[in-house]
N, C-alpha and C positions, 0 to 999 in steps of 0.2 A: 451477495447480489443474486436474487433470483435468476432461474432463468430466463432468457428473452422468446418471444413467439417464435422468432425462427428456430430455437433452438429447440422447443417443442415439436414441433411441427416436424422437425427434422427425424429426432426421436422416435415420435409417431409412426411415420412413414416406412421407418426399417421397422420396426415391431409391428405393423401390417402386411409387413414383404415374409418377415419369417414366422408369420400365424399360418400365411396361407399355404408356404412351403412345408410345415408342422402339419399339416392341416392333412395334404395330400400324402404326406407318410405316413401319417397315423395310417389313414384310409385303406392305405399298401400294406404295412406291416399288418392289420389284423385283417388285411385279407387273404395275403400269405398265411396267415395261422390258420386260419378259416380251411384254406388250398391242402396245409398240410396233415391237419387234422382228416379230413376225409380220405385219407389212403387208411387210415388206421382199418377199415375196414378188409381193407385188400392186401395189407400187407404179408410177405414171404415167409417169413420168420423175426427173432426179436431184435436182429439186428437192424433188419428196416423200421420194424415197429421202434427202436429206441432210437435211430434217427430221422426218422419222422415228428415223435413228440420232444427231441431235442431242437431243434429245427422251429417246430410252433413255439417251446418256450424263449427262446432267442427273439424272436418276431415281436412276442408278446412282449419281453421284457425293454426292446428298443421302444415298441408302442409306449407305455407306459413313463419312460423318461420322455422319450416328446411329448405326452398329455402332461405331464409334470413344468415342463418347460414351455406350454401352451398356455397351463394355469398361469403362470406367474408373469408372462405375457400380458394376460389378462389382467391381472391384479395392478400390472403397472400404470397401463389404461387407465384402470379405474381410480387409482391414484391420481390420472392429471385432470381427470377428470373433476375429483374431491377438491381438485388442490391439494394434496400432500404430496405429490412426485415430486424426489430431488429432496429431499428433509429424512435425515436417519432416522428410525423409526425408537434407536435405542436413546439417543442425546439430543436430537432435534436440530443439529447443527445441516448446513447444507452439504451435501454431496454434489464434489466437484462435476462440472460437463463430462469431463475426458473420462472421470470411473461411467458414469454411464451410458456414454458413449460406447465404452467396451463392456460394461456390463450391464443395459436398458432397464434388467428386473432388482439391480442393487438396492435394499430395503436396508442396509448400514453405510457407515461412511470406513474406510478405511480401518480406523483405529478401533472401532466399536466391531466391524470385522472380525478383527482379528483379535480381541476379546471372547468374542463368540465363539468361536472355533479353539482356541484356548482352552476355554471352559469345558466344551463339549470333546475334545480330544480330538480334534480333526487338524490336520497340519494345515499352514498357513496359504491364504488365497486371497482372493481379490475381491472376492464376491462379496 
């Protein structure tokens, strides 16, 4: 059973609420990085200097998983968009409401999950 429009739409709506909150941290984190990179000039000795650039790469590296998880955001969009949202990508079988409900950017079903992770040596998850 496909999904129904409201269940789209539902979907939809939380993956627009957390693009824009994604949206605004990215914006924060690399401007923190931005913040903390400029003392590099001023700074005392190397222990401000190495936490200084400790600090930017922390920023950077939370940026980075939110852009990561902003992409895939994305991609799911464009999936309902396609028509393919909600179809594994590995078996083609449908992915139930409830996995993505809790998991919106889920591109496997369960089992093909955790095949995947298997495979690649990552311990088991939902995603």
């Amino acid at each position: 059973m496909a999904l129904s429009d409201q269940q789209i739409a539902g979907l939809l709506a939380g993956m627009r609420e957390r693009l824009a909150v994604l949206e605004e941290e990215i914006a924060r984190k690399l401007g923190d990085s931005a913040d903390d990179l400029t003392v590099l000039d001023r700074v005392g000795d190397t222990g401000d200097l190495s936490q200084a650039i400790s600090s930017s790469e922390i920023d950077l590296s939370e940026a980075l998983r939110d852009i990561e998880e902003w992409r895939a955001l994305r991609g799911a969009m464009r999936r309902i968009d396609e028509g393919g949202y909600g179809f594994c990508v590995d078996c083609g079988v449908e992915i139930p409401f409830a996995r993505l409900q809790a998991q919106p950017v889920a591109l496997r079903c369960v089992d093909c999950q955790s095949r995947a992770e298997r495979a690649s040596g990552q311990h088991s998850s939902t995603m």
